[in-house]
KOLTIBA-962256 format. One record per residue: residue number from 1; residue in three letters; x, y, z of N, C-alpha, C, CB in turn. Coordinates in steps of 0.1 Angstrom, whole numbers, padded with zeros to 4 digits. Glycine has a CB too. Layout:
! KOLTIBA-962256
  resi  resn     nx     ny     nz    cax    cay    caz     cx     cy     cz    cbx    cby    cbz
   NUM   ALA      X      Y      Z      X      Y      Z      X      Y      Z      X      Y      Z
...
END
This chain:
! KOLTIBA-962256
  resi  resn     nx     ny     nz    cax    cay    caz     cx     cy     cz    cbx    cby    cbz
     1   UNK   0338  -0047  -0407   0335  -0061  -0405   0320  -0064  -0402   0344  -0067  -0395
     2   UNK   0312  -0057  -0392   0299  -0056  -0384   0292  -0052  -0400   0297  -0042  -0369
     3   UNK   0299  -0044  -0413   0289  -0041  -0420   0292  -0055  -0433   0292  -0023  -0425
     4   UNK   0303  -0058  -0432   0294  -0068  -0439   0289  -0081  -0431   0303  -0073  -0450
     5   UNK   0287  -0086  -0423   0280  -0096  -0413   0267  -0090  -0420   0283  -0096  -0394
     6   UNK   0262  -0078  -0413   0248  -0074  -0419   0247  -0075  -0434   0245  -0059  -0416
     7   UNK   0251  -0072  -0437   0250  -0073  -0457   0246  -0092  -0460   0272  -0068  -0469
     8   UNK   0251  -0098  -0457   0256  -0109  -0462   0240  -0113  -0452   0276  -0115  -0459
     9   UNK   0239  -0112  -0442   0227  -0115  -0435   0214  -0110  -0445   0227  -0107  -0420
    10   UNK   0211  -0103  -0447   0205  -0091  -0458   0197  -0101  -0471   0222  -0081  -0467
    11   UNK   0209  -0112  -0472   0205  -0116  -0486   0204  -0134  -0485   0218  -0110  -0499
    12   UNK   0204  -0131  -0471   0196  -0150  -0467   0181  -0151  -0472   0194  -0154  -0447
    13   UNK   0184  -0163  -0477   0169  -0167  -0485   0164  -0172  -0479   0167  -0174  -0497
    14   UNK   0146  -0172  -0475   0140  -0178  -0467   0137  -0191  -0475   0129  -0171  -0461
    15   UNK   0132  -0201  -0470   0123  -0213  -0482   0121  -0224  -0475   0132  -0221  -0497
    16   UNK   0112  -0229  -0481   0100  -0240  -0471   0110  -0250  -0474   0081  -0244  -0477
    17   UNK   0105  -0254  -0460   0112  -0265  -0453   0110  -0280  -0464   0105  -0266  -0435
    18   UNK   0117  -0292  -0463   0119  -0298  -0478   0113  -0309  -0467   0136  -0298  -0489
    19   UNK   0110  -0310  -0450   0098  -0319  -0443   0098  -0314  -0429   0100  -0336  -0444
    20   UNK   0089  -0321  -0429   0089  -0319  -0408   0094  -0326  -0400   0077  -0319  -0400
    21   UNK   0098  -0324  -0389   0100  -0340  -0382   0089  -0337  -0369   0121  -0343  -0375
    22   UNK   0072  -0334  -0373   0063  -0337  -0364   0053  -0343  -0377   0059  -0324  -0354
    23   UNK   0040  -0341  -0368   0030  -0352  -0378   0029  -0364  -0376   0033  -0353  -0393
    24   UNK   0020  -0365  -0387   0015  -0380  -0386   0031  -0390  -0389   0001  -0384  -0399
    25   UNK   0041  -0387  -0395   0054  -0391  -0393   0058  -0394  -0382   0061  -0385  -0397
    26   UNK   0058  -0383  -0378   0068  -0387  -0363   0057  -0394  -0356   0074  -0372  -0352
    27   UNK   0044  -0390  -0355   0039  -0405  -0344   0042  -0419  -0346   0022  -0407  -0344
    28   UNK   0045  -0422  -0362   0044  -0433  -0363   0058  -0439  -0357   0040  -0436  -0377
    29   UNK   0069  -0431  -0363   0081  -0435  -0359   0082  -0431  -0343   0093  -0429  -0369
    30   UNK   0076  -0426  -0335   0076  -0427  -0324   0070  -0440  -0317   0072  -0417  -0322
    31   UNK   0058  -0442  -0323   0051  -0455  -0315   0059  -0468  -0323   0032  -0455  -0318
    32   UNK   0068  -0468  -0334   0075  -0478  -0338   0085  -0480  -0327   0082  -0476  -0350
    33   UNK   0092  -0468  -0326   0105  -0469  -0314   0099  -0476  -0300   0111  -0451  -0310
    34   UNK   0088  -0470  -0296   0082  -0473  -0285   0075  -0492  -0285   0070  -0460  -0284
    35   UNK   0072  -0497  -0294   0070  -0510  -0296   0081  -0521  -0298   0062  -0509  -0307
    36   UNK   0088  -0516  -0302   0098  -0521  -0304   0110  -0523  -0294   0102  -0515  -0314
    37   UNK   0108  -0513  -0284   0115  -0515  -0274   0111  -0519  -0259   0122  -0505  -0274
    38   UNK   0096  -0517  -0255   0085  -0516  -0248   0078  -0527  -0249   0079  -0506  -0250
    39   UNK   0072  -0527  -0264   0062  -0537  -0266   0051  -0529  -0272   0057  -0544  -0252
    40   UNK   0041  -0534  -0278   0031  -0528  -0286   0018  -0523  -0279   0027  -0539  -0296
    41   UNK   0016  -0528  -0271   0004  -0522  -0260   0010  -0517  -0251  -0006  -0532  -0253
    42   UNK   0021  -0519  -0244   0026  -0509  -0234   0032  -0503  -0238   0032  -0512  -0225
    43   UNK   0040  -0502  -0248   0044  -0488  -0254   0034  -0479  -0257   0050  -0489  -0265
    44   UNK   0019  -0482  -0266   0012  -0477  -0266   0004  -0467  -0252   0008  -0485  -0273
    45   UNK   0002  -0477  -0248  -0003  -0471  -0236   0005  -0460  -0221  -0008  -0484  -0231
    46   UNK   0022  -0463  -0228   0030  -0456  -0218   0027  -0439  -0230   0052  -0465  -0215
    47   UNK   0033  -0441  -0238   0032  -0429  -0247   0017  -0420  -0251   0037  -0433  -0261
    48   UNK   0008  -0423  -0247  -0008  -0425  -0241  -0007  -0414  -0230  -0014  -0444  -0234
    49   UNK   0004  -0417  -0220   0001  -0409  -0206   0015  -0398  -0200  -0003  -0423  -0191
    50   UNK   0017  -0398  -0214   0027  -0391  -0216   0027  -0371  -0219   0032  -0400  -0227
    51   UNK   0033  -0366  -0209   0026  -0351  -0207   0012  -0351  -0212   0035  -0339  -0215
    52   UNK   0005  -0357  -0204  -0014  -0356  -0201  -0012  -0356  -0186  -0027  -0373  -0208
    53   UNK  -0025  -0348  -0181  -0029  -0345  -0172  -0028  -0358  -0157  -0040  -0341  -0176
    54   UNK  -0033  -0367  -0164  -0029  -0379  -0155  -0016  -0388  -0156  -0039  -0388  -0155
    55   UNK  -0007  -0384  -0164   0004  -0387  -0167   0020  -0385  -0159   0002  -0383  -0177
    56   UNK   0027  -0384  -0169   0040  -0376  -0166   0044  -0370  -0175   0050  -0383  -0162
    57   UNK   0053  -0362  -0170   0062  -0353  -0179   0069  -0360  -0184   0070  -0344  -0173
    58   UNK   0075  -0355  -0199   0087  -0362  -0204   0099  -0358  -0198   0089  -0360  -0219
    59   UNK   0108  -0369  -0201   0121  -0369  -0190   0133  -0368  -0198   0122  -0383  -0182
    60   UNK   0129  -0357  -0217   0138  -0350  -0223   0137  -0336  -0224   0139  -0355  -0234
    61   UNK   0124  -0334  -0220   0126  -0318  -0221   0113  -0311  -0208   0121  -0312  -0241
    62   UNK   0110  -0325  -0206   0100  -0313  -0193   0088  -0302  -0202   0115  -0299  -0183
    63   UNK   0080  -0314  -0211   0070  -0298  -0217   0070  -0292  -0215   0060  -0295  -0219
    64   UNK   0067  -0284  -0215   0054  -0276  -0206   0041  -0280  -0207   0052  -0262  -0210
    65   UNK   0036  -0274  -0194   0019  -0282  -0194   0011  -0268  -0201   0011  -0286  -0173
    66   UNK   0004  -0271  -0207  -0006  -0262  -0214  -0020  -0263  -0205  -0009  -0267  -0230
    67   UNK  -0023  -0249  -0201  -0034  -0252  -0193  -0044  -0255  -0196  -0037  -0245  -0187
    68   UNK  -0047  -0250  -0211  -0064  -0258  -0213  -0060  -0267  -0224  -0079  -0246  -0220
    69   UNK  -0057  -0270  -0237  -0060  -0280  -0244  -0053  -0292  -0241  -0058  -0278  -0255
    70   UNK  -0054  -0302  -0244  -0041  -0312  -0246  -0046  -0322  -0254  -0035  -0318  -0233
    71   UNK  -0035  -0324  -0265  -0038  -0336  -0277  -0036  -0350  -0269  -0025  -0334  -0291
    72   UNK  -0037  -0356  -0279  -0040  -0375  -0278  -0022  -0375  -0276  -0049  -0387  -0298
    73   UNK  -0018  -0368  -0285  -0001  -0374  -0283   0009  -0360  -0282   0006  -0385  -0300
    74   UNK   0006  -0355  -0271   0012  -0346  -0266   0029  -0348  -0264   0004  -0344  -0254
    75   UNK   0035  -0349  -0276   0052  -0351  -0273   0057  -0349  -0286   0057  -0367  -0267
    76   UNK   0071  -0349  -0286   0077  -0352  -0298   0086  -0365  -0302   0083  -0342  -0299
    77   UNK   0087  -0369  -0312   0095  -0376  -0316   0108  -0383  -0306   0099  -0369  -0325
    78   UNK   0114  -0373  -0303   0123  -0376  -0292   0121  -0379  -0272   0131  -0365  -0295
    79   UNK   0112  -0372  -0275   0106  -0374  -0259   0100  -0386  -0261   0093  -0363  -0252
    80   UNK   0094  -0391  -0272   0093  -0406  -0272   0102  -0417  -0271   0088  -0409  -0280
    81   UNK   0111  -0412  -0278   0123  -0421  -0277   0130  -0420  -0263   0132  -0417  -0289
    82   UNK   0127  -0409  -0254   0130  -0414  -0239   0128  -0417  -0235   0132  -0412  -0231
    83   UNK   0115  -0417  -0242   0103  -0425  -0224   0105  -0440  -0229   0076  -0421  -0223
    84   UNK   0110  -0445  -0241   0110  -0460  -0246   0124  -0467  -0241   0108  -0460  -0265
    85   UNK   0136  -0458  -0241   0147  -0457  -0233   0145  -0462  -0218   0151  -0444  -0232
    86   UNK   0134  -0453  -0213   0137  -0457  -0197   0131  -0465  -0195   0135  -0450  -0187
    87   UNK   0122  -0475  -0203   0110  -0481  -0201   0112  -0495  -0211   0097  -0469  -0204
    88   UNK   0128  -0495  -0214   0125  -0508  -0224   0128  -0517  -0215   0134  -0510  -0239
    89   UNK   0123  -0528  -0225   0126  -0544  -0216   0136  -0548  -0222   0113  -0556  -0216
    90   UNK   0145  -0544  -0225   0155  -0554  -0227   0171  -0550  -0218   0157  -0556  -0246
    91   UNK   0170  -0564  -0208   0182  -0565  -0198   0194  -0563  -0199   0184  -0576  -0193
    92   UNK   0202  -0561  -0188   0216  -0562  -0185   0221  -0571  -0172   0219  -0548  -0183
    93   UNK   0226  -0582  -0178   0227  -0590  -0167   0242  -0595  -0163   0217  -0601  -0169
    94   UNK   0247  -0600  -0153   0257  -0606  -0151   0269  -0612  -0161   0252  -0613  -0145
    95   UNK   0260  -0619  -0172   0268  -0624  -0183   0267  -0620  -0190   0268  -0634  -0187
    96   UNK   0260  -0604  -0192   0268  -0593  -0202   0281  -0590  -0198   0262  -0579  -0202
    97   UNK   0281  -0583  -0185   0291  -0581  -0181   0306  -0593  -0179   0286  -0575  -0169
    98   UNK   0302  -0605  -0180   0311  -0613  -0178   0318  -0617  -0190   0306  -0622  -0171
    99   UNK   0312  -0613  -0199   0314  -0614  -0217   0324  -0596  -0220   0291  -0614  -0228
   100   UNK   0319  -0585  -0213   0323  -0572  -0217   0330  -0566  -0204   0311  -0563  -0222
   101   UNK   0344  -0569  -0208   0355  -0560  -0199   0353  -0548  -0197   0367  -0559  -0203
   102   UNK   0359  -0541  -0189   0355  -0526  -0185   0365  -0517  -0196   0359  -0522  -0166
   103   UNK   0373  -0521  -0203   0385  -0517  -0215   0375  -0518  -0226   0400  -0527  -0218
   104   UNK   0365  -0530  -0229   0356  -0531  -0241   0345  -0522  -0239   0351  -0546  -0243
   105   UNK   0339  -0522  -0230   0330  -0509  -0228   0332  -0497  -0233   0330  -0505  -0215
   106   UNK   0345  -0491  -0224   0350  -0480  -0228   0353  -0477  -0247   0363  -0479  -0218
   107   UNK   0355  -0488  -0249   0356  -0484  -0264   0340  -0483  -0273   0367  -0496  -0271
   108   UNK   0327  -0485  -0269   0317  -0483  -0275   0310  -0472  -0270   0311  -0493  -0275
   109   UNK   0301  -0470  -0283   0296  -0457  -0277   0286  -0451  -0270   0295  -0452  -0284
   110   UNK   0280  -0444  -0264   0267  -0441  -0257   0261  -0446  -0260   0261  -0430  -0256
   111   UNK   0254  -0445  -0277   0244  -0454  -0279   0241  -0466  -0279   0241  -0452  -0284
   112   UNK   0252  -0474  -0283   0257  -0490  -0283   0252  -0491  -0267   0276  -0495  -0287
   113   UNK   0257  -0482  -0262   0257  -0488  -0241   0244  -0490  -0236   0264  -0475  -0226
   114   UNK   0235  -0478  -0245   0216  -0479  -0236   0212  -0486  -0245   0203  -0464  -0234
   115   UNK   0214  -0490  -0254   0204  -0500  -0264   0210  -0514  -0258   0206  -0498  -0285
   116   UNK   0221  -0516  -0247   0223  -0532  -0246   0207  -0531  -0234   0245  -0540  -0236
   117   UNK   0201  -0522  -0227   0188  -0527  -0216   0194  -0524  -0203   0184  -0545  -0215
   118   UNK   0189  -0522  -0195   0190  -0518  -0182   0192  -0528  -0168   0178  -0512  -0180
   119   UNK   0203  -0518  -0159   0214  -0535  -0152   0198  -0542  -0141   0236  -0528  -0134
   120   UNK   0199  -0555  -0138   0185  -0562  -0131   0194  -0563  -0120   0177  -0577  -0137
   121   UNK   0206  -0561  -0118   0213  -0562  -0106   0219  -0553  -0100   0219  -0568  -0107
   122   UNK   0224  -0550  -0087   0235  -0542  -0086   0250  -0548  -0090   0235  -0539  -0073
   123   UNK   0259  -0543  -0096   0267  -0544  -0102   0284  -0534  -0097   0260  -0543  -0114
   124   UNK   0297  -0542  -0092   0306  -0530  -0087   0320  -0534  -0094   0306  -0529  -0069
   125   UNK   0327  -0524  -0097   0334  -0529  -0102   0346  -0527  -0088   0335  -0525  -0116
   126   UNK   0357  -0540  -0085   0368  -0539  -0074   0381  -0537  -0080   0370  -0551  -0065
   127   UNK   0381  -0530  -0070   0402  -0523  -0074   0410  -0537  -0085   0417  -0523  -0052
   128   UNK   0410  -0530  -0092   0420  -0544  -0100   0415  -0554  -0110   0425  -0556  -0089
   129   UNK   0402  -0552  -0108   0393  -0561  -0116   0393  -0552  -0133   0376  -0563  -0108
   130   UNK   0388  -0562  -0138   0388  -0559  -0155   0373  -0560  -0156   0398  -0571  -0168
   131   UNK   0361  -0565  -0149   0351  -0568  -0149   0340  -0562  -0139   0352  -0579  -0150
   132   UNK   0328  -0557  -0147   0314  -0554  -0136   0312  -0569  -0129   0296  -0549  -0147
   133   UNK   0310  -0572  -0117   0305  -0584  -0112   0292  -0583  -0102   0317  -0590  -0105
   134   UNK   0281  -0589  -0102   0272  -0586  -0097   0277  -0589  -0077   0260  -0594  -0106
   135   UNK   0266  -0577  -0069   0268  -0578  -0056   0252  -0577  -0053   0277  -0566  -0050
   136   UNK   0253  -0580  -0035   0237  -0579  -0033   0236  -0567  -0028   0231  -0588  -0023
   137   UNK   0219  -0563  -0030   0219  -0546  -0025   0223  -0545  -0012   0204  -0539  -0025
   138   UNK   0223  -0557   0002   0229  -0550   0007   0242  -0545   0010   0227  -0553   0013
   139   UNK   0253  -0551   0001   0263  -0547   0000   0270  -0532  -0014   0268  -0560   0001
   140   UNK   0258  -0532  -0020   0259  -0518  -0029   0253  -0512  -0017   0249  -0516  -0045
   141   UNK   0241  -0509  -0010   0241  -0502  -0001   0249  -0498   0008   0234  -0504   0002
   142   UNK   0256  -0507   0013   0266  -0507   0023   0279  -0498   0017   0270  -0522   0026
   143   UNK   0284  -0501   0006   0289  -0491  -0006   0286  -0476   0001   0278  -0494  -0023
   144   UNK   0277  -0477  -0005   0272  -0462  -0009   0270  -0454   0006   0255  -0462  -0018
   145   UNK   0266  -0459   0017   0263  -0453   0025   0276  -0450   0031   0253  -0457   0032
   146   UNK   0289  -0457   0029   0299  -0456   0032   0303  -0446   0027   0304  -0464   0032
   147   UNK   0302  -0440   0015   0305  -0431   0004   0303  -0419   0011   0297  -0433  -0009
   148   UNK   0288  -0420   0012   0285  -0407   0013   0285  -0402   0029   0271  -0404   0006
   149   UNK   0290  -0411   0038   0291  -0405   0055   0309  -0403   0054   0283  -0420   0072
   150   UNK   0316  -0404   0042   0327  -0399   0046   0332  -0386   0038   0335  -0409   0045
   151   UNK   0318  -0379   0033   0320  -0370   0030   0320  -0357   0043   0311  -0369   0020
   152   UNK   0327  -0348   0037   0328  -0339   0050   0318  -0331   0052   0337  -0330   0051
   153   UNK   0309  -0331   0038   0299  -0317   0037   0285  -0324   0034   0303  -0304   0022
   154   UNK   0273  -0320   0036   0264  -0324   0025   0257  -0322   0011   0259  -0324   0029
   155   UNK   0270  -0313   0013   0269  -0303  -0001   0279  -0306  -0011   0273  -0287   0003
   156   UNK   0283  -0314  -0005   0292  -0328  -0019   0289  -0329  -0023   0296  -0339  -0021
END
């Protein structure tokens, strides 16, 4: 069996790739994604300081920092599309949620969920409810700190 795996390996054909997904392609559809969800100068300028020295790391793969060179657009395709993710302007507010049950949610997918924008509120859902309803931070905090001082460990 091991001898034919090798055989059959043996007679894989190499051949150039039919495109890339870096280049002047992917910047463009990166700084599209990034305009489009950001804005055109701040997208520009977030993807600008993006794994550079006065910047940040991307928050899909963690470059690596190269010690001596570094290009104008030090990323890929997809690390752009994270940093435009965490950084888009478009909301999630109260009367999303008051429009989308917690049953309707569940039935769409990851990507439908981060392209609706990011919540401007704290938001909880209560025993029994069908709906996210917005709360004030001091009572999400109040939440949470409750949460976590009735843990036994801190290693929860």
């Amino acid at each position: 069996m091991q001898k034919q795996a090798a055989k059959s390996w043996v007679r894989a054909k190499v051949r150039r790739p039919k495109g890339a997904a870096a280049g002047p392609k992917s910047v463009r559809v990166a700084l599209a994604t990034a305009a489009e969800k950001i804005g055109k100068i701040d997208g520009l300028r977030t993807l600008l300081r993006l794994n550079q020295i006065d910047g940040f790391d991307c928050p899909g793969c963690a470059w690596p920092d190269p010690l001596g060179h570094r290009s104008t657009f030090e990323f890929c395709e997809n690390g752009a599309k994270a940093v435009a993710d965490e950084a888009t302007q478009r909301k999630v507010d109260a009367a999303f949620f008051a429009n989308h049950g917690v049953d309707d949610l569940k039935q769409r997918s990851d990507r439908w969920l981060n392209e609706q924008g990011r919540l401007t509120e704290p938001m909880m859902l209560a025993a029994g409810d069908s709906h996210y309803r917005p709360v004030s931070w001091e009572k999400a905090f109040s939440v949470i700190a409750a949460q976590l001082q009735a843990l036994h460990s801190p290693d929860q």
